[in-house]
N, C-alpha and C positions, 0 to 999 in steps of 0.2 A: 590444907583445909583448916579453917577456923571457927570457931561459934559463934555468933552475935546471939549476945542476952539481947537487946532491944530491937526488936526490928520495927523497922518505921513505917506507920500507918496508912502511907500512901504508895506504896506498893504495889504494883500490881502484877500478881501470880500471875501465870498461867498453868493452866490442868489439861488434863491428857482429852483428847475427845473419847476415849473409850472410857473415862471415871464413871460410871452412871453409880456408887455405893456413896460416893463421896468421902472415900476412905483411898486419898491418892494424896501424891507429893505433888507440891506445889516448887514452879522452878521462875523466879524473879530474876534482873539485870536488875544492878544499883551500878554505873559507871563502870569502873573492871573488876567486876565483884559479882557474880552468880552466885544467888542464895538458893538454899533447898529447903523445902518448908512441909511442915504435916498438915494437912488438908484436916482433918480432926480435932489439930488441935494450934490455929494461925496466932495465939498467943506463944506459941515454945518458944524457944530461942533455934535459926536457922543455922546452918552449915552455911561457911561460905568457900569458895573458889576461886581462882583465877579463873580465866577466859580461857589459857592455856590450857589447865589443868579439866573443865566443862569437853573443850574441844576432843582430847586425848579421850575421854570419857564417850562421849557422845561416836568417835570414831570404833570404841570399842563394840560399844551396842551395836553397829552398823555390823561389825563382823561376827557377831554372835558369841563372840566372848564371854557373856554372863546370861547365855540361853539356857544355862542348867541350872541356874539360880530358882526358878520359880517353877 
């Protein structure tokens, strides 16, 4: 994982269909680079990822892995 201080203006998020607060993470593709973004706040600097590392991620959620988190 890495930060980007500049993230680039034509972007385009996407957000969960259940955000209705508008206080959600925002999750972009730049090439092989998946950014994660504060919906609060789309000036911050994003997290980035591998495709790899999104995949292993997104697999975990599927198995409830971080269903105690919230």
């Amino acid at each position: 994982m890495s930060e980007n201080t500049s993230v680039p203006a034509d972007i385009s998020w996407r957000v969960s269909r259940t955000c209705d607060s508008g206080a959600c993470v925002g999750v972009a593709r730049r090439g092989d680079v998946i950014m994660i973004g504060n919906t609060n706040d789309p000036a911050a600097p994003a997290n980035e990822f591998s495709v790899g590392e999104w995949r292993q991620f997104l697999a975990g959620v599927k198995l409830g892995d971080f269903d105690g988190i919230a």
